[in-house]
C-alpha positions in Angstrom: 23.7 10.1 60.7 26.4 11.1 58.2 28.7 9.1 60.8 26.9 6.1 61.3 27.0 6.8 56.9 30.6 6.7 56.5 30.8 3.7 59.4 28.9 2.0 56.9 30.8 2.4 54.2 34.0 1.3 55.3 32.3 -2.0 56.7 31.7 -2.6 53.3 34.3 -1.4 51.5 36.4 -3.6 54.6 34.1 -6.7 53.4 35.4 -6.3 49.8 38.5 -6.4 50.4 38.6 -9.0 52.6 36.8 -11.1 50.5 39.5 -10.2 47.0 41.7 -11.4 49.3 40.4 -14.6 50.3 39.8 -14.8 46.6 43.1 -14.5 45.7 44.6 -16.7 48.8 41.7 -19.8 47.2 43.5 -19.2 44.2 47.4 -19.4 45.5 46.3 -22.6 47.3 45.0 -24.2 44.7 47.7 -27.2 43.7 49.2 -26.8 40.5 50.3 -30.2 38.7 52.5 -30.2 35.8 51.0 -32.8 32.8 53.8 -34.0 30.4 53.3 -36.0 27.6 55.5 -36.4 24.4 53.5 -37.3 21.6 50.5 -36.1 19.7 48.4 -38.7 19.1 45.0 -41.1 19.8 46.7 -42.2 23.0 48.2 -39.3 24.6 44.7 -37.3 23.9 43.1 -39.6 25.7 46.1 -39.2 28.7 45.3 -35.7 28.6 41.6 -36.4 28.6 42.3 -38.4 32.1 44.2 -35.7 33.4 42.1 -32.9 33.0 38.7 -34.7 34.7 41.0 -35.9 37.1 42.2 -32.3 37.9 38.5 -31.1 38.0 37.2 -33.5 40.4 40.2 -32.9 42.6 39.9 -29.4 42.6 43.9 -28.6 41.1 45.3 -26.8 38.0 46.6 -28.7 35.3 49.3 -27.2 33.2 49.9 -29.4 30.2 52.6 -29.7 28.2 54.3 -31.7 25.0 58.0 -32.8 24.9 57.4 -33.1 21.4 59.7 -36.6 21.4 62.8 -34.2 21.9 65.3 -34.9 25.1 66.2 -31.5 25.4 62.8 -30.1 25.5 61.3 -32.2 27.9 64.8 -31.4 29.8 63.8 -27.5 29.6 60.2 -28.0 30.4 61.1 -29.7 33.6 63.5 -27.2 34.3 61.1 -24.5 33.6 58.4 -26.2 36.0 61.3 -26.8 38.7 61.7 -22.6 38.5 57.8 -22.0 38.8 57.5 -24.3 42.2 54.9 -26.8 40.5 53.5 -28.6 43.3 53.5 -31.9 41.1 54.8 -33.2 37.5 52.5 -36.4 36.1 55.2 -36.9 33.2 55.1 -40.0 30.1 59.2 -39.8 29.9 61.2 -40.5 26.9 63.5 -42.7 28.8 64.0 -45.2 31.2 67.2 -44.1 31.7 67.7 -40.3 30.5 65.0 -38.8 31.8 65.4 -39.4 35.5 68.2 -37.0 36.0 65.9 -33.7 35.4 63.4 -35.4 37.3 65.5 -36.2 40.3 66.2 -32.3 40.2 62.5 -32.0 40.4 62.4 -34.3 43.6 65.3 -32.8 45.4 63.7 -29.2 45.3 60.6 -31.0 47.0 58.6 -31.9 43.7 56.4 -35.1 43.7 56.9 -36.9 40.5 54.7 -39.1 39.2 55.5 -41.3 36.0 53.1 -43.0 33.6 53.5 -44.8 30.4 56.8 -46.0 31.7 58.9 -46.8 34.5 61.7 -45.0 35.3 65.3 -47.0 36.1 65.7 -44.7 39.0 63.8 -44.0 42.3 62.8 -40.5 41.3 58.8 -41.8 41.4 56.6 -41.2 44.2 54.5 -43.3 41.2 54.5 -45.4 37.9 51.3 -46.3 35.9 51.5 -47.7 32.6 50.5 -50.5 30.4 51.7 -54.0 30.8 54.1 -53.7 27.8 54.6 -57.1 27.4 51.4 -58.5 27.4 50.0 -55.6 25.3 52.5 -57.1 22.6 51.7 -60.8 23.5 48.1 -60.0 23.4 48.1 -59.3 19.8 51.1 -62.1 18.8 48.4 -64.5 20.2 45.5 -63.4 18.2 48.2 -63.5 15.1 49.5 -67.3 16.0 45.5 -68.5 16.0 45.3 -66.6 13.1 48.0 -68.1 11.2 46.8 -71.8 12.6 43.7 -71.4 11.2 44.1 -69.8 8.1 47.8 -70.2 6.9 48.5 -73.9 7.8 50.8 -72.7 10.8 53.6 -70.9 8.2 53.9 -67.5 7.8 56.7 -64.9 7.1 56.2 -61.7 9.5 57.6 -58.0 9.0 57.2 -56.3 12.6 57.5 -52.4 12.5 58.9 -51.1 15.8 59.7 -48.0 17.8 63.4 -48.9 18.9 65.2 -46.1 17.8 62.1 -43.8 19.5 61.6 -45.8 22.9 63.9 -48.6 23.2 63.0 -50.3 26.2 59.2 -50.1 25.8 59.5 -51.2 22.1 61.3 -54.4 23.3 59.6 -55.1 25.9 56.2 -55.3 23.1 58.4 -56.8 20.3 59.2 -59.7 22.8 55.9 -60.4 23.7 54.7 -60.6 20.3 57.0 -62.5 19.3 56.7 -65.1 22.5 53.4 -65.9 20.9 54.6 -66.1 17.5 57.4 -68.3 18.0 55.5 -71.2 19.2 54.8 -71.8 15.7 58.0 -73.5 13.8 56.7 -72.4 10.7 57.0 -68.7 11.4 60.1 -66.8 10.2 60.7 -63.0 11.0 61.6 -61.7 7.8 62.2 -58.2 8.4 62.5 -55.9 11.5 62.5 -52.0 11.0 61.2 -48.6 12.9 58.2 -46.7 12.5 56.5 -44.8 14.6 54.6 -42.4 12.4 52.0 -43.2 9.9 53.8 -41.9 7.0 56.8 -43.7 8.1 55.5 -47.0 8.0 53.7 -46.3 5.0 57.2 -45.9 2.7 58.9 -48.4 5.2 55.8 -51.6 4.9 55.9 -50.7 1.3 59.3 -51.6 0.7 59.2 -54.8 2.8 56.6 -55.7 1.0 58.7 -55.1 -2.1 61.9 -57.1 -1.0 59.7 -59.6 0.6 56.8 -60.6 -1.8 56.4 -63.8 0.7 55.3 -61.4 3.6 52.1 -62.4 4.8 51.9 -60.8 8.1 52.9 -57.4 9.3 52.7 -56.6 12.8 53.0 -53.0 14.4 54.7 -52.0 17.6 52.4 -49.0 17.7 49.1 -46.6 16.3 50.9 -44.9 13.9 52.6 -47.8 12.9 49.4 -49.4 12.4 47.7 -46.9 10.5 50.6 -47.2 8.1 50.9 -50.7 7.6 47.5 -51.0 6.4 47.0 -47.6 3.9 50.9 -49.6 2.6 49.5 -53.5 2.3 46.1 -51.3 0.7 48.3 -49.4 -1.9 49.8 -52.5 -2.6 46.7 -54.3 -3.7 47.6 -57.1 -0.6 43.8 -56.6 1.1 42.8 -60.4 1.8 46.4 -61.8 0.8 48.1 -59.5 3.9 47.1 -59.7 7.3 48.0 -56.5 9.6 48.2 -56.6 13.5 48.9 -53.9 15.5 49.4 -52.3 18.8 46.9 -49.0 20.4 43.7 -48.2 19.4 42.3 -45.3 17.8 38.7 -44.5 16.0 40.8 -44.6 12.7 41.9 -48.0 13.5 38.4 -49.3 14.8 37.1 -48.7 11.7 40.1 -50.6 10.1 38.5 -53.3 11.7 34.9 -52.8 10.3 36.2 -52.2 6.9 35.0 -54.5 4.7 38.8 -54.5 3.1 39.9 -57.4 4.9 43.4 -55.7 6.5 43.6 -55.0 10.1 42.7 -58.7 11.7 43.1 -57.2 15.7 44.7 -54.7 17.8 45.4 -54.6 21.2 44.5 -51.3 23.0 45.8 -49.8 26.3 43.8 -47.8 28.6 45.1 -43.9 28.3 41.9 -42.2 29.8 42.4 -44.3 33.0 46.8 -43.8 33.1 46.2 -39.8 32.8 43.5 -39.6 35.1 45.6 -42.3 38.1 48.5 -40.4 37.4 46.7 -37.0 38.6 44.9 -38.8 41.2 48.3 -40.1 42.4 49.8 -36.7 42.5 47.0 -35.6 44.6 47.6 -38.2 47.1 51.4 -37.4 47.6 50.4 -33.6 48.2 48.0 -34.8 50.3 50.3 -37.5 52.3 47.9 -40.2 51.4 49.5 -43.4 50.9 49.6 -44.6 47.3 50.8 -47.7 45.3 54.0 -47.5 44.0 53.4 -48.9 40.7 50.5 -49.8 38.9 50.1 -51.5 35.8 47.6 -51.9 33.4 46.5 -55.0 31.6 45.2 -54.2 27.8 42.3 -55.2 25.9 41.6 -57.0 22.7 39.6 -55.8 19.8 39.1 -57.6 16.6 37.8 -58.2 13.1 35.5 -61.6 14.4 34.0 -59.0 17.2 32.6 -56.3 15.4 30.1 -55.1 18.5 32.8 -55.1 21.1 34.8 -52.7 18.4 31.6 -50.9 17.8 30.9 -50.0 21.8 35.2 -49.3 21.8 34.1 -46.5 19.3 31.2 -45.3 21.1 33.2 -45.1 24.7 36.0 -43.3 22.8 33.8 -40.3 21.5 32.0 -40.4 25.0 35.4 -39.6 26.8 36.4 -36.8 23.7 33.6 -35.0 24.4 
């Protein structure tokens, strides 16, 4: 009896260990994908969002990470997920050009990468999903050309607030479709042409185009931040109804911009962040799977504006749904 006892025992103490161990080998195999983004802000949230309900339903870890607009950072975090054999990196890189030769260290020692937000000048992606950058910026310039047609005889003087010095080609490429709209008007002159990224920025940097241009009666913004700014500057400057603001991104801040009575932001054109983190994850898990995938993918935008308030209004309530 004491026998058959201690035969016992050791079955189960055999069955515990067995199963820590399969445990811990579930755990190993589970795919770990490296999430890079470089900003913190309405949009990459909303990336990060994506990526994380992505990485649930797929089963993976996501490690997440900020390159904090820095070169050398988001050099040393690839670096650092290179050393700790990532099985994927789903980056938003800060250059077309500059960021591909970190990543293509990344794909040499056998790591997928997958790009979004931009497309790399290099073969390094297995993957590229972003916004149509140029119709995200023409999408906008249309809404301001009908808007200057109807309400400013065809003539206005525009300020646009940019993000060249921050992301070159992506600023261009929304700046130039803005301004394809824009142009079709002869009675539109570009007046003044600066960078500002951030809120506070373009706060000082509307403020004084506004102040060595009185004539400026449209402002357009490359970006959210610039955006945001535009409006609290053309609002300090006692300009509501006489200073029309378009912009670029969306953000609960800026959709209520829209509903505000003070008669500012006129439309915005958004891209779709939730859906270019979660495709960029999904993506990843293809390539480790050896699923085929499309090799790029890009995203038209959407158009919210002041003469739609319920389309703004279900915008808001699908943003909170997906912060939740």
């Amino acid at each position: 009896m004491a026998k058959l006892s201690r035969i016992l025992v050791l079955i189960v103490c055999f069955t515990i260990a067995l199963g820590g161990c399969t445990s811990r080998k579930s755990e190993q195999a589970k795919k770990r994908i490296a999430g890079i983004v470089f900003q913190e802000d309405q949009f990459f949230r909303l990336v990060l969002f994506g990526m994380r309900d992505a990485a649930r339903k797929n089963d993976v870890e996501l490690l997440e990470a900020n390159s904090a607009n820095k070169p050398d950072k988001e050099v040393q975090l690839i670096n650092t997920y290179i050393a700790n054999n990532v099985d994927a990196i789903a980056i938003a890189p800060l250059s077309a050009k500059s960021s591909a030769a970190a990543l293509e260290r990344a794909r040499d020692k056998g790591i997928p990468v997958i790009v979004h937000n931009m497309t790399l000048e290099s073969d390094v992606a297995a993957a590229s999903i972003e916004s149509d950058q140029f119709d995200i910026g023409a999408s906008t310039g249309k809404a301001a050309r009908e808007y200057i047609e109807k309400k400013l005889g065809g003539k206005a003087k525009v300020a646009i607030i940019a993000f060249q010095s921050q992301l070159p080609e992506q600023s261009s490429l929304r700046s130039n479709g803005f301004k394809s709209e824009i142009s079709k008007l002869p009675g539109v002159t570009i007046v003044a042409e600066q960078d500002a990224w951030l809120a506070e920025q373009a706060v000082k940097k509307v403020g004084d185009i506004l102040t060595a241009n009185p004539g400026v009666n449209i402002v357009w913004c490359a970006n959210e931040g610039g955006t945001v700014g535009a409006v609290m500057a053309v609002k300090n400057a006692g300009k509501a109804g006489k200073i029309a603001v378009f912009g670029t991104d969306t953000s609960e801040q800026l959709a209520e911009f829209l509903l505000d009575e003070v008669n500012i932001l006129q439309a915005i054109t958004g891209q779709r962040p939730f859906e270019i983190g979660s495709m960029a994850v999904e993506a990843a898990v293809k390539v480790l799977k050896g699923e085929k995938i499309e090799k790029k993918v890009s995203l038209p935008g959407f158009l919210l504006s002041r003469e739609k308030t319920d389309e703004v209004k279900q915008f808001k309530d699908r943003l909170m749904e997906l912060s939740k």
